[in-house]
N, C-alpha and C positions, 0 to 999 in steps of 0.2 A: 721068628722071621729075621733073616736078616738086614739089616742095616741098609740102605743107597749110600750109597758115596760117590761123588761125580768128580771129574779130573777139569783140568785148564777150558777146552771147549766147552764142555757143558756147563761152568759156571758163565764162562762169555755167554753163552745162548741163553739163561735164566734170565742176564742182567740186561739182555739185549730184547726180550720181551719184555721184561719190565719196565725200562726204558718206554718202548714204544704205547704203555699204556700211561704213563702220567702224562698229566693234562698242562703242567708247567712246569720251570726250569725250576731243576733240584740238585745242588752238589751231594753227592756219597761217597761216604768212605771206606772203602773194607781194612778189616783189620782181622786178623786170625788166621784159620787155615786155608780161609779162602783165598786171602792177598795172597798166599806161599803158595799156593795151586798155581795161579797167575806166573808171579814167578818161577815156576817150574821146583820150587825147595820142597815138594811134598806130591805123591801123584796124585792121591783124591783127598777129598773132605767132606764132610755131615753135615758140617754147619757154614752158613754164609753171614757170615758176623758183621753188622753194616749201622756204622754211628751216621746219626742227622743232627744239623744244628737247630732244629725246632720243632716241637711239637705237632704244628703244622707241615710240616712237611713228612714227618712218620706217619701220618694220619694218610697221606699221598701215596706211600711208598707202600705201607701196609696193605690199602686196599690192592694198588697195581700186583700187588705179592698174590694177594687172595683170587685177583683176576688169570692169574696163570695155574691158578690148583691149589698152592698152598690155602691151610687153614689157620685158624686160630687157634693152639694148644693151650686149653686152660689150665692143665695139668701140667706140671713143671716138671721137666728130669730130675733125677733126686740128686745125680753128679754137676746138677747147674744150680742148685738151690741159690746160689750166691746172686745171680743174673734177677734181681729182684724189679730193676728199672727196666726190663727186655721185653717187648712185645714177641713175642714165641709163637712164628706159626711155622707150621708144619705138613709135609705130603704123607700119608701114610704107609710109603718104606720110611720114614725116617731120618727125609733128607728136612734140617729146618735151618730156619732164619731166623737170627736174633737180630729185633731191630731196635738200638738204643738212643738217647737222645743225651747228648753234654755229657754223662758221665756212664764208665763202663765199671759194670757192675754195682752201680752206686755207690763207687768209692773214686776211681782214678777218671780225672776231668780230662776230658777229650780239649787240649789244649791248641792253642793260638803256633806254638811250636810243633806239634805235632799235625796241624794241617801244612805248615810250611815245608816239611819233612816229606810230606806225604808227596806221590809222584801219579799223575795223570794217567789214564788208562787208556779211554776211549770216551766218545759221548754217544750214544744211547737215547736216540729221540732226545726227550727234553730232561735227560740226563746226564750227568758228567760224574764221570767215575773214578775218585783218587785212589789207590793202594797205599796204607802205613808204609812207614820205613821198618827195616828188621828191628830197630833199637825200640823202636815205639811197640813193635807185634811182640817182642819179648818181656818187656815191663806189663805192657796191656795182659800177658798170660801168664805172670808171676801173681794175680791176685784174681785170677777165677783156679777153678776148686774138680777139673776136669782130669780125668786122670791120666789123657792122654797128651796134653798138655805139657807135658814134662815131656816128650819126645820130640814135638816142635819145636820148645826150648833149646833141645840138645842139636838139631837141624841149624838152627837159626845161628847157634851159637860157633859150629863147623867153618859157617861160610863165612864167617868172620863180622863181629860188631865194634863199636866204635865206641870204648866204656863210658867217654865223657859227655857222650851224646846223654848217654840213660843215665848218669851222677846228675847233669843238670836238670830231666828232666824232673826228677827227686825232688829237687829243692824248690823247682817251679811248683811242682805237685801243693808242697808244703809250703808255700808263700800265697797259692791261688787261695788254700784252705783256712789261712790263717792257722800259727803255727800250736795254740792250743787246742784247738781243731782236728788237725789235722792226722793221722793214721802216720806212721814211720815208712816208707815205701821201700825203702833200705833193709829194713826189716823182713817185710816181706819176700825182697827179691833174694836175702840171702838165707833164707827158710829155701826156698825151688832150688838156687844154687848147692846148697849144701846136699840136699835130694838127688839132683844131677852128679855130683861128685860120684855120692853114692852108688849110686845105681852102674852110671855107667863107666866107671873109674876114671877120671879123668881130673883134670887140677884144672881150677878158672885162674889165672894169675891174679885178677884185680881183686881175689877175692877179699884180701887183707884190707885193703883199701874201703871195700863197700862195709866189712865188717867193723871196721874204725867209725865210719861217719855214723851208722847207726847205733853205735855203743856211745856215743856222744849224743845225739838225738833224745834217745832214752833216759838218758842221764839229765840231758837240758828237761826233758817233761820232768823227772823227779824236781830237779832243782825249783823250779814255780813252784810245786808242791809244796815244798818245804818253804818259800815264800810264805805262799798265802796262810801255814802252820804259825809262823811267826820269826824264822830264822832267818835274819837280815844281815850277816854279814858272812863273807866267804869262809871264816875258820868255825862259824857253828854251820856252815851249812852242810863242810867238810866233813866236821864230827857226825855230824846228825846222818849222814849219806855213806859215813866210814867206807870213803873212796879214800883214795891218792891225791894230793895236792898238784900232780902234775895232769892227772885226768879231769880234777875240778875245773882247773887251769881251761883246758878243752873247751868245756861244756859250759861256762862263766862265758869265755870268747864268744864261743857262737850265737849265746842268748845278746849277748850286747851289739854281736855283727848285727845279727837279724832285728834288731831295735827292741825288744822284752824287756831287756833291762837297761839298768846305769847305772854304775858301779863308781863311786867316788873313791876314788884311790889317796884322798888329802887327809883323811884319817885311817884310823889305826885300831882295828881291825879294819879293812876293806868295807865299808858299806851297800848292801845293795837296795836296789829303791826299783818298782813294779814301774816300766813306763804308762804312761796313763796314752 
């Protein structure tokens, strides 16, 4: 059977009955191919991708969902496995809703910059309805596992992004997570990226750039490691890493920018000391 996909009106008409069944005021966000419906970067979509800041309020939004048809899909696509935080319901063509709360996919937190970013739609009864930015719906779809996803990416990226917007968002990612914690987002976005290259021949210019910050990233997690192993001054931790002194150099900086370490430079060898 084939798939539903609905275009710009029809997602206005879902969210505008929806709207009109919740009982009080809820902000929503879309983020995916539904915000690119909206904006006209895509003519249909499957999926209506819609982050909430509270549990109580998914709880609102889900049932108003279930009040228009959609169901609950216990059964998870096998190309969404990733989507593990997502209330998944579903019409039976095919058209679903993923409804997530603070973080998308259970990895990338629906951030304080990323509502700010976000631009107003309409309100919807006792609804108000924001749309991501492109930079946010790009990063947001460098770390779900969809396989068409990589053609949105390549839409999104046509109409033009704004690299510093999605660098910072990076480093927010990885400061919200705490940076032992936290996943390389860098990493991931230059995994799609290099995919995109491929596929559709085309050169990202910043690529060098994204590919730097996460080759340091990588390197600042080995470096702790080799920390907590016992290697406490920068030319064993060189050897021990048998990097370059000027890539240690990098990755030494950014642990001390970020506050991880402290690095006493009055002795000889360089010492490093774990910030407590």
């Amino acid at each position: 059977m084939e798939l539903s996909q609905i275009g710009r009106d029809e997602v206005m008409s879902i969210l505008r009955k929806v709207g009109d069944l919740c009982p009080r005021r809820i902000s929503v966000y879309l983020i995916g191919g539904g915000a690119m419906a909206l904006r006209g970067e895509k003519d249909a979509t499957r999926d209506l991708d819609l982050v909430l800041e509270s549990q109580e309020d998914a709880a609102v939004i889900k049932k108003a969902f279930e009040g228009v048809g959609f169901i609950v899909d216990a059964r998870r696509p096998d190309e969404c496995h990733a989507l593990v935080d997502a209330a998944i319901l579903s019409k039976p063509a095919g058209l679903r809703a993923d409804i997530f709360v603070g973080k998308v996919c259970g990895k990338l937190r629906f951030s304080e910059g990323m509502k700010k970013r976000a631009s107003l739609v309409d309100k919807f009864g006792k609804v108000t309805l924001f749309m991501c930015s492109r930079e946010d719906i790009f990063l947001l779809k460098s770390v779900t596992e969809r396989s068409r996803d990589l053609d949105d990416m390549m839409s999104l990226f046509r109409r033009g992004l704004q690299r510093d917007i999605i660098l910072r968002e990076c480093d927010l990612q990885t400061e919200l997570a705490g940076f032992r914690e936290s996943h390389i987002w860098e990493a991931f976005l230059l995994v799609k990226i290099e995919e995109m290259e491929k596929r559709y021949g085309i050169g990202i210019p910043w690529k060098r750039s994204l590919k730097s910050r996460a080759e340091i990233k990588m390197g600042a997690h080995r470096i702790l490691k080799e920390i907590d192993r016992g290697y406490l001054s920068v030319g064993k931790l060189t050897e021990a890493m048998k990097e370059t002194p000027t890539f240690m150099r990098k990755c030494v900086g950014y642990l001390e920018e970020i506050g991880e370490i402290r690095v006493d430079r009055k002795t000889r060898p360089y010492r490093v000391t774990m910030k407590k």
